[in-house]
Each structure stands twice: as C-alpha cells, then as structure tokens.
C-alpha positions as CSV (number, residue, x, y, z in Angstrom):
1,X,183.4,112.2,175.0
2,X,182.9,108.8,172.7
3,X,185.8,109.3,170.5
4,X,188.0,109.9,174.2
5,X,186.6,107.2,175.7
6,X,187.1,104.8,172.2
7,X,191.0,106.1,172.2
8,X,191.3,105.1,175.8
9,X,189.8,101.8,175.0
10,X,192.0,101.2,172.1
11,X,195.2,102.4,173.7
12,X,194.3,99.4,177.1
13,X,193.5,97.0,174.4
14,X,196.9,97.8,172.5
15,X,198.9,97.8,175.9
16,X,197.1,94.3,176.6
17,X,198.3,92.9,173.3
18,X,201.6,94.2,174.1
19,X,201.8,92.4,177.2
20,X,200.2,89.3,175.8
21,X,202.8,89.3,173.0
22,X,205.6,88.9,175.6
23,X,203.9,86.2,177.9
24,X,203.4,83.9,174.1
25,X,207.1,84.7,173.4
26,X,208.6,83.7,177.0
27,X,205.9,80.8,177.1
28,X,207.2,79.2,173.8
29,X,211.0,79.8,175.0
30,X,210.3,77.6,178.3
31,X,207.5,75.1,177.1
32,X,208.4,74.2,172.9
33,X,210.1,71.2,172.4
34,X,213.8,71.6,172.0
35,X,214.0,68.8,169.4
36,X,212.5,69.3,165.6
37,X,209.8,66.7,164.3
38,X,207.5,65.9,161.4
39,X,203.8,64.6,161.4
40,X,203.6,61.6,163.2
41,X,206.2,59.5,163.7
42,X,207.0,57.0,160.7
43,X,209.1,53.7,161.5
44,X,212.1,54.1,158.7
45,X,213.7,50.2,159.3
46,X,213.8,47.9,162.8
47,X,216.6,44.9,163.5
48,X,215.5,42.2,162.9
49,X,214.1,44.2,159.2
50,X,210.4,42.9,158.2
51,X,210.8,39.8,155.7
52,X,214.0,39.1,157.7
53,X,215.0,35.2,157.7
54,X,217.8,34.5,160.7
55,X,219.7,31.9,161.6
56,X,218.9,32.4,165.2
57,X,216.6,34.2,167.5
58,X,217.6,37.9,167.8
59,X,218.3,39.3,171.5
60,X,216.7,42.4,171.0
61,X,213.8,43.8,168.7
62,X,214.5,48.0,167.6
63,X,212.4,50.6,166.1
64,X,214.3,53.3,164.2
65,X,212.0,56.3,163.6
66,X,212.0,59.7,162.3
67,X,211.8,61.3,164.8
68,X,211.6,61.5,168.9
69,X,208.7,59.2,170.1
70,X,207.7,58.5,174.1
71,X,207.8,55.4,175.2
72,X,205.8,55.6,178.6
73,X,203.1,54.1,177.5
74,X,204.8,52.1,174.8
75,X,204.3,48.2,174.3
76,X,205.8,45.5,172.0
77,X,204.1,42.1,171.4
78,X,205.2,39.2,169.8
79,X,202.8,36.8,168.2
80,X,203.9,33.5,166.9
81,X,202.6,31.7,163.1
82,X,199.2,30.8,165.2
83,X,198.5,33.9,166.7
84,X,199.1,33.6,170.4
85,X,201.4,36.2,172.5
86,X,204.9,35.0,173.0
87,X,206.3,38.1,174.6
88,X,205.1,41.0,175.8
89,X,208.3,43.8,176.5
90,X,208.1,47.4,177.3
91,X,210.7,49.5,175.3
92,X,212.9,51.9,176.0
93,X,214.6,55.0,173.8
94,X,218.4,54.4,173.2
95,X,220.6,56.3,175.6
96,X,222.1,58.1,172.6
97,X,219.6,58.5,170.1
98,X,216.3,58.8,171.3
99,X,214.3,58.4,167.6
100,X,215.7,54.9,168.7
101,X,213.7,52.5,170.8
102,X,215.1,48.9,172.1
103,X,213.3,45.9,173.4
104,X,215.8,43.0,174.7
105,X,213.7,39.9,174.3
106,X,213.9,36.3,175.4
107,X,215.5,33.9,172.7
108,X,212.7,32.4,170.7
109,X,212.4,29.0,168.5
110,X,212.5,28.1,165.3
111,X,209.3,29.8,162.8
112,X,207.8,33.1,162.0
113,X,207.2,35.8,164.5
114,X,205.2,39.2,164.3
115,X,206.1,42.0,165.8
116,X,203.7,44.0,166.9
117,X,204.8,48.0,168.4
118,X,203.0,51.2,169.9
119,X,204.2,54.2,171.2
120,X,203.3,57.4,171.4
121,X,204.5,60.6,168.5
122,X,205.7,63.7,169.3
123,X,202.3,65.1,169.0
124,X,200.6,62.7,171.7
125,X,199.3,60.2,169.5
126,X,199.3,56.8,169.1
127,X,201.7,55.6,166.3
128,X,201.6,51.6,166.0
129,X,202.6,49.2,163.4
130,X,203.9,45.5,162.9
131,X,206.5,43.4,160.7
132,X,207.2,39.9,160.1
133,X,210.4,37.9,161.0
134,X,211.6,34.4,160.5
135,X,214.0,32.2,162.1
136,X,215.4,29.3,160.7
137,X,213.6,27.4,157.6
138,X,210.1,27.1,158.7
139,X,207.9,29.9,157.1
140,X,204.3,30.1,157.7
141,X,201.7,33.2,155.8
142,X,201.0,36.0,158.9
143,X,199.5,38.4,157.0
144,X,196.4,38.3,158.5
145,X,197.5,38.3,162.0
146,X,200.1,40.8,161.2
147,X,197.3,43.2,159.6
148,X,194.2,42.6,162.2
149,X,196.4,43.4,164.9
150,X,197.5,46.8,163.7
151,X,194.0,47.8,162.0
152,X,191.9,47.1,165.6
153,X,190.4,50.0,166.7
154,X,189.3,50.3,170.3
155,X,186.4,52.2,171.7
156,X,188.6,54.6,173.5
157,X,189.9,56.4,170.3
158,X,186.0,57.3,169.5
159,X,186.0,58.1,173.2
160,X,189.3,60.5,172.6
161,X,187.3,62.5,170.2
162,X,184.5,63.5,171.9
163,X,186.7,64.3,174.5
164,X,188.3,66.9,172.7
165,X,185.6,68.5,170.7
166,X,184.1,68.8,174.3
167,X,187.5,70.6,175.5
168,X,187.3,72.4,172.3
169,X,183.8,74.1,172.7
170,X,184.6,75.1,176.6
171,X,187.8,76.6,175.4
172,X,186.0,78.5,172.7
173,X,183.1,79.6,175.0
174,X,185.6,80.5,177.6
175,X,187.4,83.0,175.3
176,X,185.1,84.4,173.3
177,X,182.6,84.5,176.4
178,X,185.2,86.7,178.5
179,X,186.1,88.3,174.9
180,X,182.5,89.9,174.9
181,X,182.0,90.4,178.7
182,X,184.5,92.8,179.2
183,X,184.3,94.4,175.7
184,X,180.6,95.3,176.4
185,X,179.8,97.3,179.5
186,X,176.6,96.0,181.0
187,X,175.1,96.6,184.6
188,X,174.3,92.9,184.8
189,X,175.0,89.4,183.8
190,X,171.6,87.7,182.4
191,X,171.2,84.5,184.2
192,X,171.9,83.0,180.6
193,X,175.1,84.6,179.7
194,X,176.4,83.6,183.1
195,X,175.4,79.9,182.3
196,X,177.1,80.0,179.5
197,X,180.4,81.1,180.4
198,X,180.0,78.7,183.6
199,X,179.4,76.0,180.7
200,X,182.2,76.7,178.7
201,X,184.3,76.6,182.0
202,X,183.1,72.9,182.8
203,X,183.3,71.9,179.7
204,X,187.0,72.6,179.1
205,X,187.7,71.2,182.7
206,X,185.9,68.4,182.2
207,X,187.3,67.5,179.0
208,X,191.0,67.9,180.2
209,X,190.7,66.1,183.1
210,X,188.9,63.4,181.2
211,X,191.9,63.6,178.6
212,X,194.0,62.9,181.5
213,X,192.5,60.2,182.6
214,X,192.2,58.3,179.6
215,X,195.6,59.1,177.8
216,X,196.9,56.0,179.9
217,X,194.4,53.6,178.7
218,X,194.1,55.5,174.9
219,X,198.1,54.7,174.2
220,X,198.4,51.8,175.9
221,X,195.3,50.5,173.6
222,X,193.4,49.5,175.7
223,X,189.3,49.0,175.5
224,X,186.3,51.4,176.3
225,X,185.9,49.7,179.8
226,X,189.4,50.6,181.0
227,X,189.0,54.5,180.3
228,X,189.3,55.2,183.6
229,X,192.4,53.8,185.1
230,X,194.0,55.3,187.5
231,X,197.0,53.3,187.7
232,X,198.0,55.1,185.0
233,X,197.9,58.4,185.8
234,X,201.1,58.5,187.6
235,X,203.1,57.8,183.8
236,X,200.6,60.2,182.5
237,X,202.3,63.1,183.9
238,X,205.1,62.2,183.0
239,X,204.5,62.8,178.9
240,X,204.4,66.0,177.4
241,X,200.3,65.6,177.2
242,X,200.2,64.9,180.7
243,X,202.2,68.0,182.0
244,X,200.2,70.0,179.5
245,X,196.4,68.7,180.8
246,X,197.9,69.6,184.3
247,X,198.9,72.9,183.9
248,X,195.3,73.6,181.6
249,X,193.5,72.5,184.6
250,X,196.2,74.8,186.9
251,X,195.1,77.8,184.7
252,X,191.5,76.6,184.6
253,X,191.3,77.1,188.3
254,X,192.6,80.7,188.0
255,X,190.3,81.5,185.1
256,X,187.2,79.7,187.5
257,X,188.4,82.1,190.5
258,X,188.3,85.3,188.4
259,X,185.0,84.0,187.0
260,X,183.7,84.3,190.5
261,X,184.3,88.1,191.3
262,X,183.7,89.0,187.4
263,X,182.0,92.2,188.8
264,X,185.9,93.2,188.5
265,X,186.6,92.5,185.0
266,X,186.9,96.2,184.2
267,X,190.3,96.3,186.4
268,X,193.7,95.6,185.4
269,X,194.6,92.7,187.5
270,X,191.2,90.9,185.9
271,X,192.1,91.4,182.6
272,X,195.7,90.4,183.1
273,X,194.8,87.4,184.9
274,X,191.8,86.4,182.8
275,X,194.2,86.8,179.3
276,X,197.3,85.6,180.4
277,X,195.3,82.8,181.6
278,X,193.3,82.3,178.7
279,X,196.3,82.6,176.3
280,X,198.4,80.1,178.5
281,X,195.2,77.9,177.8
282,X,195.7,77.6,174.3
283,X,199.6,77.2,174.7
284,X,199.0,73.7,176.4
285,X,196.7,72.8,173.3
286,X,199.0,73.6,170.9
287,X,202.3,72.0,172.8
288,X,199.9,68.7,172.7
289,X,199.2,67.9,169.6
290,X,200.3,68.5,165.5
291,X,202.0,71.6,166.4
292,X,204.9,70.1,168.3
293,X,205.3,68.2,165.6
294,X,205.3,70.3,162.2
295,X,208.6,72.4,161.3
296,X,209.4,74.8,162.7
297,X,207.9,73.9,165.8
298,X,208.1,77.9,167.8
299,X,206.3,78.8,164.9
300,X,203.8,76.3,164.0
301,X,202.7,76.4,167.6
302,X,202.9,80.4,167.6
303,X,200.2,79.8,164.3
304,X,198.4,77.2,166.2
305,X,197.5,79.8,169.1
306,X,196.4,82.6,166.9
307,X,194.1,80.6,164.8
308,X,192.7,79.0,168.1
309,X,192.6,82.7,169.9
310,X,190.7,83.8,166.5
311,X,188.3,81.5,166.0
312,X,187.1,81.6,169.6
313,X,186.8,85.6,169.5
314,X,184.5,84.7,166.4
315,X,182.5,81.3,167.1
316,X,182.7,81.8,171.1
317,X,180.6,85.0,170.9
318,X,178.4,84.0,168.1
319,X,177.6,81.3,170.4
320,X,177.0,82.9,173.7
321,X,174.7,86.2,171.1
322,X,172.5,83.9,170.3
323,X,172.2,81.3,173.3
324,X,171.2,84.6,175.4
325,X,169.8,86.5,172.2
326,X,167.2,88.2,174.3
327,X,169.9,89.6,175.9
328,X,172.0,90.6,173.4
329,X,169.5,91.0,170.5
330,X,167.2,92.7,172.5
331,X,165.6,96.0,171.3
332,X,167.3,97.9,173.9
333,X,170.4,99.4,171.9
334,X,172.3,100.2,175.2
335,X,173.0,97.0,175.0
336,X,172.4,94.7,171.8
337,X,173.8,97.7,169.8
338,X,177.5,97.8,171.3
339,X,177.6,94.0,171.5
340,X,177.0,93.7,167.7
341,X,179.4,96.6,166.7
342,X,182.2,94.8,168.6
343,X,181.1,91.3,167.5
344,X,180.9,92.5,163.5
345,X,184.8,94.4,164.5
346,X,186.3,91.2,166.4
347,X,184.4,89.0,163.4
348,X,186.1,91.5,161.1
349,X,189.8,90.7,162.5
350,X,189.5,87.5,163.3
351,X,188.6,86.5,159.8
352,X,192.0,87.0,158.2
353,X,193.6,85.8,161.1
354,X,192.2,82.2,160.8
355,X,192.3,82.3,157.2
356,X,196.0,82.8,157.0
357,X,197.6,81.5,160.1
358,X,195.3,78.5,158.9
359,X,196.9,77.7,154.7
360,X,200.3,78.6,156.6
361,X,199.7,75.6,158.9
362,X,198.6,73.8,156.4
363,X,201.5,74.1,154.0
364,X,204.2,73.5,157.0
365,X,201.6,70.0,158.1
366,X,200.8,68.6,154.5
367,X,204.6,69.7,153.2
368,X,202.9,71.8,150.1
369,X,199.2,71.5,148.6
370,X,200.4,69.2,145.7
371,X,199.0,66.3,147.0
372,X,196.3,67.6,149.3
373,X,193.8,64.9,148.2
374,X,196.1,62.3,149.0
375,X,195.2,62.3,152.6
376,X,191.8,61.9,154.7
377,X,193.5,65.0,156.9
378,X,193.9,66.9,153.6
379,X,190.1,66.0,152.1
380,X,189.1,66.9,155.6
381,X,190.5,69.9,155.5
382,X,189.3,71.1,152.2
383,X,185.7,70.5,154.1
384,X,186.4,72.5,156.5
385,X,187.5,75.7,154.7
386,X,184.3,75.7,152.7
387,X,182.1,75.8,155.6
388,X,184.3,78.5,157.0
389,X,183.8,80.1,153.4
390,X,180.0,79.5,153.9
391,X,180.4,80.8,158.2
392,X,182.0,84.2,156.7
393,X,179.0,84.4,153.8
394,X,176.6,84.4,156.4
395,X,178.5,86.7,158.6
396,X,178.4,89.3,156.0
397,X,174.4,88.5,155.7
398,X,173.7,89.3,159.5
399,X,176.2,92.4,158.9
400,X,173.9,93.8,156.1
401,X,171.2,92.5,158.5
402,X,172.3,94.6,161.3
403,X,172.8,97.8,159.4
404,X,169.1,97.5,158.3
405,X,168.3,96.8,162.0
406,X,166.0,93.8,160.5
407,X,166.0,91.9,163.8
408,X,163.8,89.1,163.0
409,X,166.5,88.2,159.6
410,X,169.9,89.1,161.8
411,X,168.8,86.1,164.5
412,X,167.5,83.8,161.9
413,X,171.4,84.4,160.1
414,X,173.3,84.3,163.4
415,X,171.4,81.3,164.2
416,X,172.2,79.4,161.4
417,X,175.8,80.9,161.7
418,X,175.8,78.5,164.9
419,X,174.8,75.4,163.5
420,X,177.7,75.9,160.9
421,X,180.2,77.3,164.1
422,X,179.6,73.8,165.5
423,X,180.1,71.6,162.9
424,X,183.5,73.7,162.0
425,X,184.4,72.9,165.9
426,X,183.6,68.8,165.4
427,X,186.0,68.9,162.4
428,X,188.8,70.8,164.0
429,X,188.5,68.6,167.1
430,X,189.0,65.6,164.5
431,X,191.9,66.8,162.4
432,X,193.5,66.9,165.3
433,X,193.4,62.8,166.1
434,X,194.3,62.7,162.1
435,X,197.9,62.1,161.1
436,X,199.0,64.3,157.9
437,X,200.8,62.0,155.9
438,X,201.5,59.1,158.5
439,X,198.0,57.3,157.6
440,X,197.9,58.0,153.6
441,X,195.3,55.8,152.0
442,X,197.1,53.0,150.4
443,X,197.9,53.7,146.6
444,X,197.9,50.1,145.1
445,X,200.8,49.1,142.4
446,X,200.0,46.8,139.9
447,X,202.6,45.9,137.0
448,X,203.3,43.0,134.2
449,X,206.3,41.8,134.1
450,X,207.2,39.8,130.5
451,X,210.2,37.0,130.5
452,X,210.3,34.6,127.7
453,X,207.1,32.7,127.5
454,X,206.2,33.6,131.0
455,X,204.5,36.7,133.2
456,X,204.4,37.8,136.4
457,X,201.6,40.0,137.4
458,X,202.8,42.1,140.7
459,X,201.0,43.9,142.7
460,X,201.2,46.0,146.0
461,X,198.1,46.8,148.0
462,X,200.3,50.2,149.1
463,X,203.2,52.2,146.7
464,X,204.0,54.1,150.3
465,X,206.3,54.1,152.9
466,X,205.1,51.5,155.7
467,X,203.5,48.4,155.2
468,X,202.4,46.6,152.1
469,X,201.0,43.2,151.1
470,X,202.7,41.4,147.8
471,X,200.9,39.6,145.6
472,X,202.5,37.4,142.5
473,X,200.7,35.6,139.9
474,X,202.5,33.1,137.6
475,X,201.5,33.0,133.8
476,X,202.0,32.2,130.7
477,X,202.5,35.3,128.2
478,X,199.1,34.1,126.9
479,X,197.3,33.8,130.2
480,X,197.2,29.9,130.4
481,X,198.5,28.2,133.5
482,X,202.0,27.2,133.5
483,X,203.7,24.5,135.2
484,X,206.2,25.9,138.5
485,X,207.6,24.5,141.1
486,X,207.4,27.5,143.8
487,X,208.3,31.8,143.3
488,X,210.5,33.5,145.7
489,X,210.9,37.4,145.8
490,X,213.6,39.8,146.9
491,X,214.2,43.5,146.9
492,X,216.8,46.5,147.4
493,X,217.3,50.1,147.2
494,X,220.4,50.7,145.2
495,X,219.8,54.1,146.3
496,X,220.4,54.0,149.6
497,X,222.8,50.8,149.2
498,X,220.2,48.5,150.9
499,X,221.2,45.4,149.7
500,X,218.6,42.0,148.7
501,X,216.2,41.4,151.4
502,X,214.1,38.4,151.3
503,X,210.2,39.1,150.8
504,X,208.5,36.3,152.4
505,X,206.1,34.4,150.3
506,X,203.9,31.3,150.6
507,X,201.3,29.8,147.9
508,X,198.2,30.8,148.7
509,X,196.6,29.7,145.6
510,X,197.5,28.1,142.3
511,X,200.3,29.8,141.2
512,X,199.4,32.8,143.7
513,X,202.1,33.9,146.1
514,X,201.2,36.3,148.7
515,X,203.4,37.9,151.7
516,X,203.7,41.9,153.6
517,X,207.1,43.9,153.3
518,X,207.9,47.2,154.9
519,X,209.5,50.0,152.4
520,X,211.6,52.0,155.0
521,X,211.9,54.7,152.3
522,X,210.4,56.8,149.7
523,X,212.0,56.2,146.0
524,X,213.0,53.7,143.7
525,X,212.7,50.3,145.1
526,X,213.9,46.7,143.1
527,X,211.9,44.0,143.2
528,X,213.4,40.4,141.8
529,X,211.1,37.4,141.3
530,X,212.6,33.6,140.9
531,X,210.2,31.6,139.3
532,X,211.6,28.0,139.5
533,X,210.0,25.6,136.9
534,X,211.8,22.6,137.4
535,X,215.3,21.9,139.4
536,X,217.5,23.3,137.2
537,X,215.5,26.3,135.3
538,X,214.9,29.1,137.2
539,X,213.5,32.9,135.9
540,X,214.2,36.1,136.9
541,X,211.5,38.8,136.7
542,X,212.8,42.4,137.8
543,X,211.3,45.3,138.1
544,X,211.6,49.0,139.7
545,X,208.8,50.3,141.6
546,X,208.4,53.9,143.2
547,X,207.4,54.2,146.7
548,X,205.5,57.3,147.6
549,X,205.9,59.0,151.3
C-alpha cells in the first residue's frame, strides 16, 4: 500500500508540474518585455555632449541610452555655475526611438550649465547621472556640483531595501510553507505553523503594497518623509513595476482566500489555485527587476523563477521546521518523520536547481566571470555562493543527523541552517537594488606624458564608460615648476569617428587643471593637451587612453 500510495503521489505531483510548466510558458508569452535590454541603462552621448562649448543656448536637452528607459517618473534639472535650479523639465521618450528621451528647455544665458537627469531602467531602478555644458566664453569649474548632485543618496533607497527583503521572506515562507503543508498529511495545523504561513502572507503583502507606494517617491528621488505619497500612485501603475505590484497583491488575495479553507489543500482545485498562484507570484518578481533586463530576457526571467521557486522550497521550510520544531521535530514519527524525508528530498532537488539556474544568471548579468571582481554586484555575489556552500554543508550535517535520529544535534544544525537561510535572503534582496556593470567602481588612469623639456601628468579618477574627473599637472621633465600661461584639453574616438571635443578645464591650482568629461564608449579614447607658455609657443601632449565598460 506505501509504494501505491508513493506512485500516486508522484504521478499528481508530475501532472502538477506539467500544468505549471504551461501556465510559466503562456505567462512569459503575455507578460516579458517585447524589447531586449542590458543591465541597467547606461547614457552612451546627450545633445548638448558633456564638455560641450555653444554658441547659443540649445532648445532642447537629449539622453541617448542603451536601451528602453521609462520616463514617468523621470526628471531633468538644470543648475547654473552657483548651484541654484534654473529649470526643472519632465522628459519624454522620442516618438521613434524610445532609448531616446527629449526635454525642450527654455533658452538660457551666457555660462556653464549642469545637467542633471533620472529616469527609471528597464529593470525598475533608478538610473541618474549629470554632464556639464557651456555657452558662450564664460567657463566656471562644476565639478563639485555636478558630482554631489548625482552621488546624494536619499533615505528612501535604504527604505527600498528593507522593503524588499521583507517581500522576499513572505514570498519564501509563503511557498515553502504551502510546499510542506500539503506534502505532509497532518490532522491539524499547530497554532505555530499556522502563524507562520499567516506571516509569510503579510509579509509579502505588506511589502508589495509598500513597494507600491514608495516607487513614486523612490524614482522621483525624493526623501524618507515623502515615502508615502499618494499623488503618485496613479503614474505608478502605469510602469512595468507598478502593474507587476498590482497583480502580486491580485494573486496575494487568492493565495490569502485559499489560506482560509486550507482544510482543502488535498483537492485539486487547492493545489491548482494555490500553485498557479504562487508561481504567478514569482513571475511579477522576476518581470520587475534584473531579469527584464539581462539577454535573453524569456529566459533570464524563466531562470529567475526557478531559482526563486527553489530556494523557497529549501529556506521556506527550513524556516517554518524549526520555528514550529515541536511540531515538526517532535518524537512522534507520524509526523516529524514524513516532514524530514520530504524536506531532505525537496532540499535534495532544489540544490542543483539554484546552483545552476543561479552561475547561468550570472554569466547572462555580469557578461562572463572574467571580471567578476570588478563589481560590488559581482564581490557580492561571490559572498553569497559561499554561504550557500556553507547552507548545503550544514544540510548534509542534519541529513547524517537525521539518519542517526540524534534529535538534540539535527535542531541545533537546522537551527543554525536558519541563521545562515536569512542572511542568504538579506543578500539576495540587495543584489537585486545593485546594477551589474552600470555602477563599476571607478578604475583611476594615471599616465606621463614627456614633450621636450616639459611633462604632463594625466590622470582620470574613472577609465570607464560614464563620468570622469580630469586632472593635469604641468612640469618640467625634472619635476621643477615651469612657467605657463594656461592648458586646454580635447579628445576623440577615431574609432567611432567622434571628432575633437573640448574638455573643460579651469586652474585649480598652480599649474593644476581640473574638469569632468563623459566617455560615451568603451575603447581607445585620444586625449590632446595645449600647454601654452607664452603667446606664440604652444605644446601638444597626446596620448591614447582605454576606456573600460
């Protein structure tokens, strides 16, 4: 009679999975992103370009990207020489290309302006940024204004993470909970099983809503005290993260209903709800954030589900076995026996499943493992597959445990198990906010360049695509001071045939020149310094630098 009743129960599980399999298929066909994308978005070049000197004040600021980027919630500022807010525009995506994004402005005076942009990337985030332009002759240093504006971070992005490590745990609860439920037949619900599962409910509604609330405020940047405005809400749902909270909180409502007659979940209509449901759940996760952005997008976000669907049939139990251990690690076999032999099976294929959907996502997000330690999402990731290296060590420790039926060792394991389940939670809910390769640390450049009797010492505070100070230092070839009248600076992309563009320097020391460019693209890059001694001598410095993505 066991092996008949373990065949039926593997042919209704195989039949589920069958039907599951279709629902993922048809959802991706109506819900993935037509267009393809990369990361988060990167601005490639913008009219006026940065370091641009005009003759007279541009009609219209533009944004060329990468890729498709929303502009709901998007703002563009400019800020004159001193600082102060000039214009404040709300942009719009160009009728014909939409990686495009125009801002007509009114016509400004004479001096140096910053730009200052945010929108929102394909994947939900924030992308933001800012470039120098000058009109007419008078040129003022706006570095500093330029950089502080960009580098301010508000209270809500904190906010945004605990936001989704709280949606994170109530998804995982929620699925591993109803995972373990209905896998082991029990006669009753202990009062703390049924809290948990109650808990992981709230906790996912909670944080979606939340998320909902605060996306407005989050990508429009503004601070802590504005989370909850609901002026926004309205242009909330009308972004792909909006319409994807919305539905999570639709299918929320189902899974809270079926949570209320869960006396039924041995009947077909329960399990299909509660599944379909659930798996829809992790759709609307994956269609908001890295997934919908990483090529190719059906099956990055196909990858994203499984790995979420495994890890919650592994942590989401873990967590409920030992919150309610008295329960499920009782002495009573009838009960803490079954549970473990279809945690330790789940555990068993669920392992493999995050450990490869997870270094396939990873090659497709990070473009290769080359330069993995380039990037705080790479170094973040690294720390998160040892603890899940550590998380399956201990597994295989409450396993042995378990066979020995040593009680007192398989709870102190499992429990520690927990501690490590959570912290691998926290760090997935992070490398979500994290761009792959968008926010690269800097990798500084600094070169000598010899001319006669004279040097130039160069130097760029980032060799990557984006935004970079320039520094030059004037020298004689022994290191004394020399004598100058004033150092201008140029450069091109033969390349790409991007002709001279002027760099925008001013003096901020003796013989120290000092402004911020923007390299659109990755490769070789020409960089010209005029060093003007006296009226009529003038030398030319040139050099060819390699800009990184």
């Amino acid at each position: 009679m066991g092996y008949l009743s373990w065949m039926r129960t593997e042919m209704s599980l195989r039949k589920l999975l069958t039907r599951l399999a279709l629902v993922i298929v048809a959802l991706l066909t109506v819900l993935a992103p037509a267009q393809l994308a990369s990361a988060h978005a990167i601005l490639l070049t913008s009219e006026p370009a940065p370091s641009a000197v005009l003759d007279q004040s541009p009609t219209e600021i533009a944004l060329f990207f990468n890729e498709f980027v929303d502009t709901v919630f998007g703002k563009i500022r400019i800020l004159d020489s001193s600082g102060n807010v000039v214009q404040t525009i709300k942009p719009v995506r160009d009728a014909t290309n939409q990686t495009i994004v125009r801002a007509p402005i009114s016509k400004l005076k004479e001096g140096t302006y910053v730009v200052v942009w945010r929108v929102a990337s394909a994947d939900s985030h924030p992308v933001q940024g800012s470039f120098a332009f000058q009109i007419g002759n008078t040129s003022t240093d706006v570095s500093a204004i330029s950089n502080g504006q960009v580098l301010e971070r508000h209270g809500l992005a904190s906010l945004f993470d605990v936001i989704r490590w709280v949606t994170y745990l109530g998804v995982v609860l929620l699925i591993g909970g109803i995972g373990l439920l209905q896998a082991v037949r029990t006669d009753r619900l202990s009062p703390r099983s049924t809290l948990a599962l109650m808990g992981g409910w709230a906790f996912a509604a909670l944080g979606t809503l939340e998320g909902l609330i605060a996306y407005g405020p989050h990508i429009s940047g503004y601070k802590i005290y504005k989370a909850v405005d609901l002026s926004l809400l309205s242009e909330t749902l009308m972004t792909q993260y909006g319409k994807m909270q919305l539905t999570r909180l639709a299918l929320l409502g189902i899974i809270g209903t079926l949570i209320s007659v869960i006396q039924f979940r041995g009947t077909w209509w329960w399990k299909i709800g509660a599944w379909t449901s659930l798996v829809g759940i992790t759709l609307t996760m994956s269609l908001a954030g890295h997934p919908v952005a990483t090529n190719p997008v059906p099956l990055s976000v196909g990858l994203d589900m499984l790995h979420m669907l495994a890890i919650s049939l592994w942590v989401g139990p873990l967590l409920i076995i030992v919150y309610d251990r008295n329960m499920w690690l009782a002495n009573d076999e009838s009960t803490s026996a079954p549970s473990l032999r279809w945690f330790s099976r789940t555990a068993g294929f669920a392992v493999p499943v995050i450990v490869v959907t997870g270094v396939i996502q990873a090659w497709f997000m990070l473009g290769g493992f080359s330069h993995i330690l380039d990037s705080r999402y790479g170094r973040t990731l690294i720390v998160k597959v040892c603890l899940v290296v550590v998380l399956i060590a201990l597994g295989a420790v409450s396993r042995v445990a378990m066979q020995q039926k040593r009680s007192g060792s398989l709870r102190q394991s499992m429990g520690i198990e927990v501690l490590f389940g959570i912290i691998i939670l926290t760090i997935t809910a992070a490398l979500v906010a994290m761009p792959q390769k968008g926010t690269i640390e800097p990798a500084p450049l600094s070169s000598t360049i010899f001319q006669g009797q004279m040097i130039v010492e160069l130097s760029l505070t980032s060799a990557r695509v984006g935004q970079s100070e320039v520094h030059v230092v004037v020298a004689r070839a022994d290191g004394t001071f020399v004598q100058i009248e004033t150092a201008t600076a140029r450069m091109s992309m033969p390349a790409r045939n991007i002709p001279n563009g002027p760099i925008a320097l001013e003096e901020t020391g003796s013989n120290h020149f000092s402004g911020v460019t923007d390299f659109a693209y990755s490769g070789e890059w020409v960089i010209e310094i005029l060093v003007k001694q006296t009226a009529s001598s003038t030398t030319l410095f040139k050099i060819a630098v390699e800009i990184k993505k």
